[in-house]
C-alpha positions in Angstrom: -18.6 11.6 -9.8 -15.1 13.1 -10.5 -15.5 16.3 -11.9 -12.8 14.9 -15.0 -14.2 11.5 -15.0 -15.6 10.8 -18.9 -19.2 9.9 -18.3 -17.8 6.9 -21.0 -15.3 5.7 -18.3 -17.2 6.8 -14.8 -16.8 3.4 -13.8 -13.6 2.1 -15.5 -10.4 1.1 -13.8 -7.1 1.2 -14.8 -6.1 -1.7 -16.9 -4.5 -4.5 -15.8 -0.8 -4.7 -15.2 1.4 -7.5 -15.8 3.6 -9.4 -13.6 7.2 -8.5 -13.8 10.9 -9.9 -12.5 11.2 -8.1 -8.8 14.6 -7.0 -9.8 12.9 -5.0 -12.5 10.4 -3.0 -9.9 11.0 0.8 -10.2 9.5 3.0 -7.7 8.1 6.2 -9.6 10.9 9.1 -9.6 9.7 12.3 -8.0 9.1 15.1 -10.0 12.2 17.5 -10.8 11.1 21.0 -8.7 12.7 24.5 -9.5 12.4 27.3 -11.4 11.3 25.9 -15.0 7.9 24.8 -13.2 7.8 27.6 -11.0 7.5 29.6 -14.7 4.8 27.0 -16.0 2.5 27.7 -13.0 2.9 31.3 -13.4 2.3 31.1 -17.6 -1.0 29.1 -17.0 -2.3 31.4 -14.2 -1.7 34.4 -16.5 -3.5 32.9 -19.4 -5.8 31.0 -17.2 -6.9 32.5 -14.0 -10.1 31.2 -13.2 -11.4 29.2 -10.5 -7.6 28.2 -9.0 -6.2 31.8 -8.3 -9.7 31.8 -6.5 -9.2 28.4 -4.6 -6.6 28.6 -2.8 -7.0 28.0 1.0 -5.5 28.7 4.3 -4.8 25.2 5.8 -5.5 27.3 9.2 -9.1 26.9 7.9 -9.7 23.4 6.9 -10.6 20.4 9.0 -10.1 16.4 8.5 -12.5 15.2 6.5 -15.1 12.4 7.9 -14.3 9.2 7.9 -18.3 8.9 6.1 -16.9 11.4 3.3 -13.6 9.9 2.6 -15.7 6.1 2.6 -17.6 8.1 -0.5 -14.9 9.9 -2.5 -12.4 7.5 -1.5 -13.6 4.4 -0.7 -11.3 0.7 0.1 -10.1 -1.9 -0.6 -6.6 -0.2 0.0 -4.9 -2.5 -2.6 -7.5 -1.1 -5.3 -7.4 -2.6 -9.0 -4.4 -4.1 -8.1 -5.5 -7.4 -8.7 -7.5 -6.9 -11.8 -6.0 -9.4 -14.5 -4.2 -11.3 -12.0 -6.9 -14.5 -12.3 -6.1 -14.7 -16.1 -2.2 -14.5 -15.0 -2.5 -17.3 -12.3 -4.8 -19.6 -14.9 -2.4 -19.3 -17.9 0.8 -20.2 -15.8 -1.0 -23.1 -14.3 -2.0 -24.3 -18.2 1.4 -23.8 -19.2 2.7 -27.5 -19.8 6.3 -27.0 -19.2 5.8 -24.0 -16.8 7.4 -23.9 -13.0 6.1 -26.1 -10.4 6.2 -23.2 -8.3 5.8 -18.9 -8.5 6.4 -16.8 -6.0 5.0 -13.0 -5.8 6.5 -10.1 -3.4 4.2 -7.8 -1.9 4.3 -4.6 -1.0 5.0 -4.0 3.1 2.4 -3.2 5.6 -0.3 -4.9 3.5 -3.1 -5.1 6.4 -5.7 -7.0 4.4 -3.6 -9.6 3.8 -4.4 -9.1 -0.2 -3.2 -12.5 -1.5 -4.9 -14.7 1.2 -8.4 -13.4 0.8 -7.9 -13.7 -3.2 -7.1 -17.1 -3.0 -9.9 -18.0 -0.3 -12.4 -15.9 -2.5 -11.4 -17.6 -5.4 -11.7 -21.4 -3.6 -8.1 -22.3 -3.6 -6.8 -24.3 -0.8 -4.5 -21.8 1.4 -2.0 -22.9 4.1 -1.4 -20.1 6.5 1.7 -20.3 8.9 1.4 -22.2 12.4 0.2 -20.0 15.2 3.3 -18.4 17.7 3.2 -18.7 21.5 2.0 -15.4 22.5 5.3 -15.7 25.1 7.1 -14.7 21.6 8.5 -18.5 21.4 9.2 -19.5 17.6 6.9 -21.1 15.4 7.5 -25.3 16.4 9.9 -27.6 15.0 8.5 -29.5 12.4 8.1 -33.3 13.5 11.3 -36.0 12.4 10.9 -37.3 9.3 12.1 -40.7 9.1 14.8 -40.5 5.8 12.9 -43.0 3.8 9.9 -40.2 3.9 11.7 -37.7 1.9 8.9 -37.1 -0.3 6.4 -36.5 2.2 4.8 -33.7 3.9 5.0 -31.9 7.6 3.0 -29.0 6.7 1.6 -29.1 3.3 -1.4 -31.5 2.6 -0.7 -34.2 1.1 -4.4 -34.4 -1.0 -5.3 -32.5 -4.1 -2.4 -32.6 -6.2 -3.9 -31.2 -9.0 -5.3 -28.1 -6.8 -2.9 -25.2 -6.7 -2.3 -24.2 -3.0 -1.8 -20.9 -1.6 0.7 -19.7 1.0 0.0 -16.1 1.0 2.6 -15.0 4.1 5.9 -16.6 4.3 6.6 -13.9 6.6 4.3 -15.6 9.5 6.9 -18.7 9.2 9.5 -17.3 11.1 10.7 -15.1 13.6 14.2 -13.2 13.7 15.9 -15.2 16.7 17.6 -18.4 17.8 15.7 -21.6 16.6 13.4 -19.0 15.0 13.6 -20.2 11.2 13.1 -24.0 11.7 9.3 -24.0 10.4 10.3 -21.7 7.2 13.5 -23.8 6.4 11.6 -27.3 6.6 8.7 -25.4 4.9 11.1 -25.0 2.1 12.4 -28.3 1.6 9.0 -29.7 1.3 8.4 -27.6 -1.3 10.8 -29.3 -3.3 9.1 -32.4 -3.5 5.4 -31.8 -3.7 3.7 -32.2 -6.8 1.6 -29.1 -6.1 1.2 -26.7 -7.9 2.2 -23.7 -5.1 1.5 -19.5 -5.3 3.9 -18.3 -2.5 3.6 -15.0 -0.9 6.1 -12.9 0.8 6.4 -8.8 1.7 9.3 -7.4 -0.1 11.4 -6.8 3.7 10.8 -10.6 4.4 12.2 -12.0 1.2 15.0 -9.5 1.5 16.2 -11.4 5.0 14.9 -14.8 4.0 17.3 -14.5 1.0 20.5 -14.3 3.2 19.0 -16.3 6.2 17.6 -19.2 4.9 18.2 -19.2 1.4 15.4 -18.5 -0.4 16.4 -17.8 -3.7 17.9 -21.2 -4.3 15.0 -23.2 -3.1 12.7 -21.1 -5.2 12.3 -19.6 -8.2 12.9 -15.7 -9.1 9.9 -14.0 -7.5 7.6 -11.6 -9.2 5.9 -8.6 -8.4 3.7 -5.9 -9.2 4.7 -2.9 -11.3 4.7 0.5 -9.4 1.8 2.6 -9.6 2.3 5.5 -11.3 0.8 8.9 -11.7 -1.3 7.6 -14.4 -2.2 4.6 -12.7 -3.4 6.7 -9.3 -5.2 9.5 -11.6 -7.1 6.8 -12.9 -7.7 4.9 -9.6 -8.9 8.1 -7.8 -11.4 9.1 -10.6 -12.4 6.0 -10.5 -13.3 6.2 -6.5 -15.0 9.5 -6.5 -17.2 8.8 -10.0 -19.0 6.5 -7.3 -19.9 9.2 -4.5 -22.9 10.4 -6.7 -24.1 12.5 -9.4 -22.5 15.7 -8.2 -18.8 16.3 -9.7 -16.1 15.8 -7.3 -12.8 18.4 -7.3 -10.0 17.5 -5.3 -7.6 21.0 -5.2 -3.8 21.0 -3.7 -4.5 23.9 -0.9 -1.6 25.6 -1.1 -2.3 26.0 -4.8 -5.7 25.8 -5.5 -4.8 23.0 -8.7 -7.1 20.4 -9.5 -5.0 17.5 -9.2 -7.3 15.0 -11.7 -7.5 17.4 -14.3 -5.6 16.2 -17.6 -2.7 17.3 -19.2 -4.1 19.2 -22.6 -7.5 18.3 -23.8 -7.2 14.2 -23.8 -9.0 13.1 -20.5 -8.6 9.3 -21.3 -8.6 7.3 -17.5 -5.1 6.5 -18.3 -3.5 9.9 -19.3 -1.2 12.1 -17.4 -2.2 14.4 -14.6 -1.5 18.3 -15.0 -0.6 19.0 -11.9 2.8 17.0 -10.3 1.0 16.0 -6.9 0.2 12.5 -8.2 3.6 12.2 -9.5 4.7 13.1 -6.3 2.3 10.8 -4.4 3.2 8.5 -6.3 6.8 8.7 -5.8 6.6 9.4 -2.1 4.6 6.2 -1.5 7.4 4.3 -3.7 4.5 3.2 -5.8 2.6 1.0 -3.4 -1.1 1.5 -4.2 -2.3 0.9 -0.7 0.5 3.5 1.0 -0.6 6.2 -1.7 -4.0 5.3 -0.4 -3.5 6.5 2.7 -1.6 9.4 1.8 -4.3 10.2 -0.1 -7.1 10.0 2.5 -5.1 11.2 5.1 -4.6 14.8 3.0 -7.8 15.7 2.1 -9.4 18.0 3.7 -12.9 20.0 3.7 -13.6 23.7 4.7 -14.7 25.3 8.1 -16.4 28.5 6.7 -19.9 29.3 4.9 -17.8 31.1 1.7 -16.3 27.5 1.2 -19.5 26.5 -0.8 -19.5 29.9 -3.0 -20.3 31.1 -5.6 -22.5 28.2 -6.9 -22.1 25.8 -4.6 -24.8 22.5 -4.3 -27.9 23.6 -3.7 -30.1 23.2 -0.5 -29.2 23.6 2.7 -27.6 25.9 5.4 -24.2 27.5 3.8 -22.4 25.8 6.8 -23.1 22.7 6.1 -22.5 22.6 2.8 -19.1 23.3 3.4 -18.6 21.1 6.3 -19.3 18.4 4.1 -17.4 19.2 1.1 -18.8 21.9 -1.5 -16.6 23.7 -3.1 -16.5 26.8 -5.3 -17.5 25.7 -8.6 -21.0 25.4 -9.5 -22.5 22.4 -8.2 -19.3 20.8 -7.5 -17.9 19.1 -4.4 -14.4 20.7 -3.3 -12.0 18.5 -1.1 -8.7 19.8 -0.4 -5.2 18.6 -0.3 -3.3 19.9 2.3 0.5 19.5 2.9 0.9 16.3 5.8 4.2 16.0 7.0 6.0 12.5 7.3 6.0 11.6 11.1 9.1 12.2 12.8 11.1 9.9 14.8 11.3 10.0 19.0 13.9 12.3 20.0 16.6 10.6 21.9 15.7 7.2 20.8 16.1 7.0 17.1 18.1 4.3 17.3 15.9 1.6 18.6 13.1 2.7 17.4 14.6 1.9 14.0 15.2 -1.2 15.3 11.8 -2.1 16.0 10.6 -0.8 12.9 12.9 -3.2 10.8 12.0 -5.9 13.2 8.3 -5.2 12.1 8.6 -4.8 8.8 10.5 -8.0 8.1 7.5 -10.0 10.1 5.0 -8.0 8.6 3.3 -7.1 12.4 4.0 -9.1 15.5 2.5 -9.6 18.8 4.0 -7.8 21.4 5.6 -10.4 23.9 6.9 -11.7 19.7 7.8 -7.9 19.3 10.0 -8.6 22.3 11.9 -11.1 21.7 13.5 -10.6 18.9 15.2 -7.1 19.8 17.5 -5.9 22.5 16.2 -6.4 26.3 13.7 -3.3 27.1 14.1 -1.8 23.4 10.2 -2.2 22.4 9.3 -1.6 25.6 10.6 1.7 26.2 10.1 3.0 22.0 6.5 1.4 21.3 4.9 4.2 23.1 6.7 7.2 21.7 6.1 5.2 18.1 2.3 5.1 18.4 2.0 8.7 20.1 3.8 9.6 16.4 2.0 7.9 14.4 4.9 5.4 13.0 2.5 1.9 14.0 -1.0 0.6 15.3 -1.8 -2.1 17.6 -4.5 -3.8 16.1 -6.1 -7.4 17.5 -3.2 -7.7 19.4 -0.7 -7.3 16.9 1.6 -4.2 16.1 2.0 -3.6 12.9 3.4 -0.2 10.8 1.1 2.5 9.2 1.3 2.2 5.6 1.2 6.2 6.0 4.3 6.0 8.0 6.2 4.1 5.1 8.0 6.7 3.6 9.6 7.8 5.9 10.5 4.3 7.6 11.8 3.6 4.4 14.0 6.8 4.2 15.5 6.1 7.5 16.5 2.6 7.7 18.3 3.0 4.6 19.6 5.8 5.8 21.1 4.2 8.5 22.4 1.1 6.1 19.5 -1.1 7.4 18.9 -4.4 4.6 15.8 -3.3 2.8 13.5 -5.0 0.4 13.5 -3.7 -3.2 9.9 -2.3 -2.7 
C-alpha cells in the first residue's frame, strides 16, 4: 500500500469527472519555480529534517526499476479511472428525449489501447471500426455510388438496430493525409446525417484539429466533448491508488534529487483528492498536458530503485540479504518500500534532420499510428525513410504489429516542437 494511502480509501479512485465542451480543456499550468519556493523547502527542512535530508540519492546509483515492480506499484490500464462515471454519462444522454442524435468525444493522442473501442465492445455496443488500408499505403476505398433516390441509406453504417447506439471509436483510421485520401471519412460523414442511430464518435484531438479544416467536421457534427485534464490532485490520487494494491508493506515514492515524498499531503488532511506537498505532480501533470496515460508513462519511466545494501537502512523490510532488498525497492523508513524519482530528460530531436522528422511526427499524430508503406505516402519522397531510424534510436516512436506509432512519453516534447515550428495542433 501507499505509505499516505488512508486504510479508509486504500482502494478508492478519484471521483468521476464530467464531460466538458473541448474548447473548455485546460492543460494544468506548471508550477511557478524561484526563489519563494526555494525558501519553503529550506523552512520545512529546518523545522523538519527527518527522513528527506537523509533520502536523498545520487542518480549515479539507481537503476530502472523491473518491469515486475512497476506492474505492482504502478500497474495499467494506462488510461486509469478515466472512464469511471462515463457509463452513467453515455445512459443519461441516450434517455434524454430531445437530446442530439449524435456526440462526439476527443481523445487524448497516442492512446495505444484504443480506450473508447474496448469500452464499447466490453459494454456490448455495436462498434464500426474504419475499413482496413492497402499496406502499399493506398487510401481507404471509395465508398460504392449511391443511386440519388438512396439518400437515406447506408455505405458503411448498418442499417439494423436503430434503437442500439453504435460506436465509432477512431475517426482517425478513415482517412489518410493525401490525394483521394478523405473519400471514406467524407461519405462517412454524410451518412451520419441521415441515420436514425444513435452514434458515440471518437476522434484524437490532432485528427479532429485537421478534419475540421479538411473535411469539415464541425458542421456535420456537433461540438465535441472531452475529458477534463488531470490534475495534480487527480494523479496523487490515481498513484495512491496503484501502489495501495502492491501489498501490505507501505509504498514511498521520493523525488531523488530531493529526497521529498511526492504523495504526501499538504497539512494534515490526507483525503484521496487533496493537494500534493511537493510540486512534482503538479509538474507531471503539466508536462504531460494532463493526459492520464502520458503522465503514466512519465511516471513509470522515472522511478527508480537503489543499487547498494545501505538503500534498505535503517529499518528496512525484514528478511533477506541487504542487496536484495534494495534491488527490489526498500527504502529507508521502517518497513517501507522506497522507489525513486529521478530527473528523465525529454528525448531530443536527430541532429541535422529536425525538420522532417517533425514532419513525420505530425503525420503520425494526425493518423494516430500508421503502417509504414502508409507512413510513406503521405510525406515527402525518402522523408520517413531516412528519419524513422534516428526517431526510434531516440526514443520519439515504436513500431508495434506493424504499425508506427508515437511514445506517449515522447509527447511533450513533440508537442513543444511542432508548435514551435507553427505546425496545426489539436487543443489537447
Amino acid at each position: 500500500m501507499s505509505a499516505h494511502q488512508p486504510a479508509a480509501h486504500s482502494a478508492a479512485t478519484p471521483p468521476a469527472a464530467h464531460l466538458l465542451p473541448l474548447d473548455d480543456y485546460r492543460a494544468p499550468a506548471m508550477p511557478a519555480d524561484g526563489a519563494l519556493r526555494t525558501l519553503w523547502w529550506r523552512v520545512k527542512k529546518q523545522f523538519r529534517p527527518s527522513a528527506e535530508a537523509d533520502a536523498v540519492r545520487d542518480e549515479n546509483r539507481l537503476r530502472a526499476t523491473t518491469l515486475q515492480l512497476l506492474d505492482e506499484v504502478a500497474p495499467g490500464p494506462a488510461c486509469g479511472p478515466l472512464l469511471q462515471g462515463f457509463d452513467a454519462a453515455v445512459d443519461g444522454w441516450l434517455h434524454e428525449p430531445h437530446g442530439s442524435q449524435h456526440r462526439v468525444l476527443v481523445l487524448p493522442p497516442c492512446d495505444a489501447g484504443d480506450v473508447l473501442g474496448e469500452w464499447a465492445q466490453a459494454r456490448g455496443h455495436d462498434v464500426l471500426h474504419g475499413p482496413e488500408r492497402s499496406r502499399s499505403g493506398a487510401p481507404p476505398p471509395r465508398p460504392p455510388q449511391r443511386h440519388a433516390s438512396a439518400a437515406a441509406g447506408t455505405d458503411f453504417l448498418p442499417q439494423d438496430g436503430d434503437d442500439a447506439l453504435l460506436v465509432i471509436p477512431r475517426l482517425e483510421d478513415w482517412f489518410v493525409r493525401q490525394r483521394n485520401g478523405l473519400h471514406a471519412v467524407r461519405a462517412l460523414l454524410a451518412e451520419l446525417q441521415h441515420t436514425r442511430r444513435r452514434c458515440l464518435i471518437g476522434c484524437n484531438s490532432w485528427a479532429w484539429a485537421f478534419l475540421v479544416r479538411a473535411a469539415g467536421a464541425a458542421v456535420a457534427l456537433p461540438s465535441p466533448l472531452a475529458f477534463p485534464a488531470w490534475d495534480a490532485r487527480r494523479l496523487r490520487a490515481w498513484f495512491s491508488a496503484l501502489a495501495a494494491q502492491a501489498g501490505a508493506q507501505p509504498v514511498v515514492f521520493r523525488l531523488a534529487s530531493s529526497g521529498a515524498d511526492v504523495l504526501a499531503p499538504r497539512g494534515e488532511d490526507d483525503a484521496p483528492d487533496c493537494e500534493p506537498d511537493c510540486n512534482y505532480l503538479a509538474e507531471l501533470a503539466a508536462r504531460s498536458h494532463g493526459i492520464a496515460w502520458v503522465a503514466w508513462h512519465l511516471w513509470r519511466k522515472a522511478l527508480r530503485t537503489g543499487i547498494d545494501a545501505g538503500d534498505g537502512q535503517p529499518g528496512g523490510a525484514q528478511g533477506g540479504r541487504p542487496a536484495a532488498r534494495a534491488a527490489s525497492g526498500h527504502g529507508a523508513g521502517a518497513g517501507e518500500r522506497t522507489f525513486w524519482i529521478a530527473d528523465v530528460p525529454d528525448p531530443a530531436l536527430p541532429p541535422h534532420h529536425e525538420d522532417d522528422a517533425l514532419l513525420v511526427l505530425h503525420a503520425l499524430l494526425i493518423h494516430g499510428g500508421m503502417g509504414q508503406p502508409e507512413l510513406l505516402s503521405v510525406l515527402p519522397d525518402g522523408t520517413a525513410t531516412e528519419t524513422l531510424p534516428a526517431l526510434l534510436r531516440a526514443g520519439f516512436v515504436e513500431q508495434h504489429g506493424g504499425r508506427v506509432r508515437l511514445l506517449p512519453s515522447a509527447y511533450p516534447a513533440t508537442r513543444r516542437a511542432l508548435l514551435a515550428d507553427g505546425f496545426p495542433a489539436g487543443v489537447i
